[in-house]
N, C-alpha and C positions, 0 to 999 in steps of 0.2 A: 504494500500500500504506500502511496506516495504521501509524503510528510508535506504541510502546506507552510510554506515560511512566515518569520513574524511580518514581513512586508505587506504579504497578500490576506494575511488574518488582520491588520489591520485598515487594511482597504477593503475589505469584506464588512467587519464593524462598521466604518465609515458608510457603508454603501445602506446596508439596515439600520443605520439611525437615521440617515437621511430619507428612507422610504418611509421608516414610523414617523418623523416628524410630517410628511406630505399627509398623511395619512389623518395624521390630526387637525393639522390645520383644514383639511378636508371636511371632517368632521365639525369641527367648532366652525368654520365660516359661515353656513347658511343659517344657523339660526341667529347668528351674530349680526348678517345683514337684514336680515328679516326685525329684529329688533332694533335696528338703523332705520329701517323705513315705516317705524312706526313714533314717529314723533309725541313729545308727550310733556304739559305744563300743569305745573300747581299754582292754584293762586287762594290766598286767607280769604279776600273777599271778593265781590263784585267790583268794588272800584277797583280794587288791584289788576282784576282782569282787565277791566276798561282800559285802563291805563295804559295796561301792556295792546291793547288793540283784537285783544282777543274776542269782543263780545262785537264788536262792528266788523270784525275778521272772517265773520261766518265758524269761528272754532267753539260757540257757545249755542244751546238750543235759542230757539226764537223765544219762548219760556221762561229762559232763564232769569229769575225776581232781583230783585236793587237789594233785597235780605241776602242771597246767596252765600255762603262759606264752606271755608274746607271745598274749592272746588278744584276738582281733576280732569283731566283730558287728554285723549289720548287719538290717535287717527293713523289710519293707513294711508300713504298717500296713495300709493297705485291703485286700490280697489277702492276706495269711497266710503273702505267702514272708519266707523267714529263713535266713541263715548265717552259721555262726562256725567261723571256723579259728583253729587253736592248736596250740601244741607241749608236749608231754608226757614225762616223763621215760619212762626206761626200765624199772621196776620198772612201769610200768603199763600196760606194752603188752597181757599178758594178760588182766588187767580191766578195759581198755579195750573188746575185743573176745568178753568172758564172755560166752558163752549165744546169741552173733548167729551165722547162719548166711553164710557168703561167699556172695555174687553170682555165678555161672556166668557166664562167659567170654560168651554171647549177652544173657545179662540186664543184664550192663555193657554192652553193645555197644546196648542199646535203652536204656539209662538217661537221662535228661529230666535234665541239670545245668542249671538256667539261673544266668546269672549275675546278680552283684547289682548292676554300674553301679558307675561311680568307686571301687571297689575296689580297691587294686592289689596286695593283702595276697591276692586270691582268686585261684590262679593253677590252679583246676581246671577244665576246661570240657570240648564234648563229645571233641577232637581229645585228651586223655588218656587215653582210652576204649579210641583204638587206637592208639595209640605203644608205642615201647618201657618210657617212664616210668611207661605203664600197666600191663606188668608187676608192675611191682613196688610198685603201688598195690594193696590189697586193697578192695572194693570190700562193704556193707553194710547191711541194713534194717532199721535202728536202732525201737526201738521210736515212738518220735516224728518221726522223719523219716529220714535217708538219712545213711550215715556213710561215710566214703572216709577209708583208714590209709594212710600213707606209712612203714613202720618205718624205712624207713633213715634217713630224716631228721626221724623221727619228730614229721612233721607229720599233723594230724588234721581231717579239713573235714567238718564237716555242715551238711545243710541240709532246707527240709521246704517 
């Protein structure tokens, strides 16, 4: 059997770390860009958002109340999806929900949540649909996308 020299055992090593690192960086890049092309801003309140240009930006629901706090947002650019949760005072619960018609107990139960990835602010998805915390979720078809009310802890999730 032929003996393989230190030369060629180390250009061998060489050649398989270079193919495990390909191999990884393979691995970690696509969700890495995929998390690149999903842009994503906090802001403590409505003015804050204003401020930054986000509420006349189109990056804030049409909905979104002058109370608004604790608000997130997050968007794909290439596909068109987009959500933002936030919390909202209590004088705005009813014009929050002016003029929108509730969701029927089967049209929730068919409703398409997807989620938006490394979120950890978005905590609606489809298994709220049929829990009991979906109860007391009112569910919405917001004229720009899709509105889900939380009164009791008056949180507010839309997305489109």
């Amino acid at each position: 059997m032929e003996q393989v020299r230190p030369a060629e055992k180390r250009r061998n090593r060489a050649i398989l770390w270079m193919i495990g690192g390909m191999v990884l960086i393979g691995i970690a890049l696509p969700p890495l860009w995929a998390r690149e092309q999903q842009p994503r801003s906090a802001y403590a309140t409505y003015a804050d958002a204003r401020r930054a240009g986000a509420v006349t930006g189109g990056l804030m629901p049409r909905r979104l109340p002058a109370s608004a706090t604790e608000i997130y947002e997050k968007h794909f650019t290439g596909a068109g999806h987009h959500w933002v949760r936030f919390r909202f005072g209590s004088r705005d619960s009813a014009a929050l929900v002016a003029g929108l018609v509730p969701l029927a107990e089967p049209q929730v139960k068919g409703l398409t949540i997807p989620s938006p990835g490394w979120a950890t602010w978005w905590l609606l998805d489809q298994g709220v649909t049929t829990s009991s915390q979906g109860k007391r979720v009112s569910f919405y078809r917001a004229e720009d996308g899709w509105l889900a009310v939380d009164p009791r802890t008056r949180t507010a999730y839309f997305w489109r």
